[in-house]
C-alpha positions as CSV (number, residue, x, y, z in Angstrom):
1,X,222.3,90.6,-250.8
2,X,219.7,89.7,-253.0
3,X,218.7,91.2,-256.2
4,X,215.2,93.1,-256.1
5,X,213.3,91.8,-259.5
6,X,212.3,94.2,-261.7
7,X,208.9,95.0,-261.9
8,X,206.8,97.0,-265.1
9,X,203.5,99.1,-264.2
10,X,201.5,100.8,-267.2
11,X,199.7,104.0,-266.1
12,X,197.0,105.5,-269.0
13,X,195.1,108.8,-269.3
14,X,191.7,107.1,-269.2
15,X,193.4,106.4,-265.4
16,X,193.7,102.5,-265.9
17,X,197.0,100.9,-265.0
18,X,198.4,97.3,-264.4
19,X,201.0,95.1,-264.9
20,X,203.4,96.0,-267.9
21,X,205.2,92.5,-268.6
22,X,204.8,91.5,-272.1
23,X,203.8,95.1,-273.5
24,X,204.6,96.2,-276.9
25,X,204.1,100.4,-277.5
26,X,204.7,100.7,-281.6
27,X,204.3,103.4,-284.0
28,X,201.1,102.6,-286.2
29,X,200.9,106.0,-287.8
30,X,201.5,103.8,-291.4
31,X,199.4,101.3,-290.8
32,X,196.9,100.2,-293.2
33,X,193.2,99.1,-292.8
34,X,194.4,95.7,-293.9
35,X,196.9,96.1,-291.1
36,X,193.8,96.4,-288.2
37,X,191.9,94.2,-290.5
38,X,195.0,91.2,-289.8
39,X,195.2,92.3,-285.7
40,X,191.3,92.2,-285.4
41,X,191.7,88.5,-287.5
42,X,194.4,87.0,-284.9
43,X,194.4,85.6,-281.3
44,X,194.9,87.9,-278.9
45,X,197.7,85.7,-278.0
46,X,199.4,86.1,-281.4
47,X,198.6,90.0,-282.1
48,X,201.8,91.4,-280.5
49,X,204.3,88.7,-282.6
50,X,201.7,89.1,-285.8
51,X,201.8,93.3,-285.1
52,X,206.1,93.4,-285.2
53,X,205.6,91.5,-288.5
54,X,203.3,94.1,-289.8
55,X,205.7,97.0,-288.5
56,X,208.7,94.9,-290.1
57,X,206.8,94.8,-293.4
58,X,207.2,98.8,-293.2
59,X,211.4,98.6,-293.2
60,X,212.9,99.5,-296.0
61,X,214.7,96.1,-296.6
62,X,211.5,94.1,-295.7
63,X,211.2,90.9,-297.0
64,X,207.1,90.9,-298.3
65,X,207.2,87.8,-299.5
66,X,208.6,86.1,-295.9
67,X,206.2,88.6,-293.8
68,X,203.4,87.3,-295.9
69,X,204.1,83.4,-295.8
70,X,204.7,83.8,-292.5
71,X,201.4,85.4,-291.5
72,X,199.4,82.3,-293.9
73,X,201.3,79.5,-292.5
74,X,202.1,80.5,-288.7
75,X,198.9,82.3,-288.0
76,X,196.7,81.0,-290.6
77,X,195.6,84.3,-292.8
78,X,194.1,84.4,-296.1
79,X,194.6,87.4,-297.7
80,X,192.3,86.2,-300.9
81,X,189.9,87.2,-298.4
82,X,191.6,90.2,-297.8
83,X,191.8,92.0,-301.0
């Protein structure tokens, strides 16, 4: 018997739908203008690893000074830019 592979659809209220794989759903209720202003600044290919850094930087125990070298050397911000 072979396994059936799993399979994720989206469905929105505007009616749209698609292929889920590779969705990320996050709460962005804290998020900053700098926040969108970093997303809006990144690949598309790089917005949902660069948005869980952003949520991260939210966590209690975050480590700022990581999240931020991380988001100038991996996906090349400048927040002198920023600020």
């Amino acid at each position: 018997m072979t396994e059936a592979q799993k399979t994720l659809s989206y469905f929105t209220e505007d009616g749209s739908y698609g292929n889920a794989d590779g969705i990320l759903v996050m709460d962005t209720t804290v998020w900053s203008d700098l926040d969108w202003e970093i997303i809006d600044r990144v690949l598309g290919s790089e917005r949902s690893r660069v948005a869980r850094l952003l949520a991260e930087s939210y966590e209690q125990d975050a480590d700022q000074v990581f999240i931020r070298n991380k988001l100038e050397t991996e996906y090349g911000l400048d927040f002198s830019s920023m600020e």
